[in-house]
N, C-alpha and C positions, 0 to 999 in steps of 0.2 A: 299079437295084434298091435302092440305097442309099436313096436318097432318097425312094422311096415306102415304106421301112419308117419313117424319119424321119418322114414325114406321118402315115402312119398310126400311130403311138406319140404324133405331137402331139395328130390328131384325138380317142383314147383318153382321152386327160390334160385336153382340153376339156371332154369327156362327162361324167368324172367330175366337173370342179374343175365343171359347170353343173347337174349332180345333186345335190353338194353343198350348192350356193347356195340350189337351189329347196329343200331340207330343211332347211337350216339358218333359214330365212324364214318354218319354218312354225313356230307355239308347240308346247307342247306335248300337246295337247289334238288338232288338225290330227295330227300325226306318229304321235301312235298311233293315230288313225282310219287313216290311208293305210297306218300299217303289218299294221293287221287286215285289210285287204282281200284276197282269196283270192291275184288274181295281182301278189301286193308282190314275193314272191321272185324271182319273174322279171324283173320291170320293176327291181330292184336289182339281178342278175347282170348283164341288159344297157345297165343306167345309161340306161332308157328315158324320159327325161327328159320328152315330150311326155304318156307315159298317165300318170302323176303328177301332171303340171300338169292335168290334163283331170279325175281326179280330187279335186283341191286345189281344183279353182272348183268341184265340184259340192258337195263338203263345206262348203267357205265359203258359198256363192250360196246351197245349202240353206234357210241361217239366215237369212234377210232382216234382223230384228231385229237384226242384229250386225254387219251388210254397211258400217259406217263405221267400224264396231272393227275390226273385222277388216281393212280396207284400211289404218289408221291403224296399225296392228300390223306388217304386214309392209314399208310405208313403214319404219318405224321399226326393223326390223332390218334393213334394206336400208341403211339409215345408219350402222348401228352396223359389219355389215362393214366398208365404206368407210371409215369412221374407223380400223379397227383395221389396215384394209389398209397406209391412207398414214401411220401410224407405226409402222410393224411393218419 
């Protein structure tokens, strides 16, 4: 019993620290769109990390015009976590 509360307190801690990632990687322009959308609340109480992403491409892909900004943006925070991970 031990050890499936242990899993599942890890799986928890994944969820969040991969919800995190995907918000943290959007600017801030992206973040308040996903956060206007009706079901935000929910999909943040259950760190529903897939309808986020599902909304984050429709928001981005939306914009055609911006579809190399936009990938060259979240490359680019994707980096800068990483840097900040492996000196921290």
């Amino acid at each position: 019993m031990n050890d499936h509360l242990k899993t599942e307190r890890a799986l928890k801690n994944n969820l969040r620290s991969l919800y995190t990632v995907i918000i943290a990687l959007c600017d801030a322009e992206v973040k308040n769109q996903v956060k206007g959308l009706p079901n935000y609340k929910e999909w943040d109480k259950k760190l529903d990390s897939m309808s986020i992403l599902k909304e984050i491409k429709k928001i981005v892909g939306s914009n055609n015009q911006h579809a190399k900004y936009n990938k060259a943006r979240v490359l680019m925070n994707l980096m800068d976590i990483r840097h900040v991970r492996k000196f921290t």
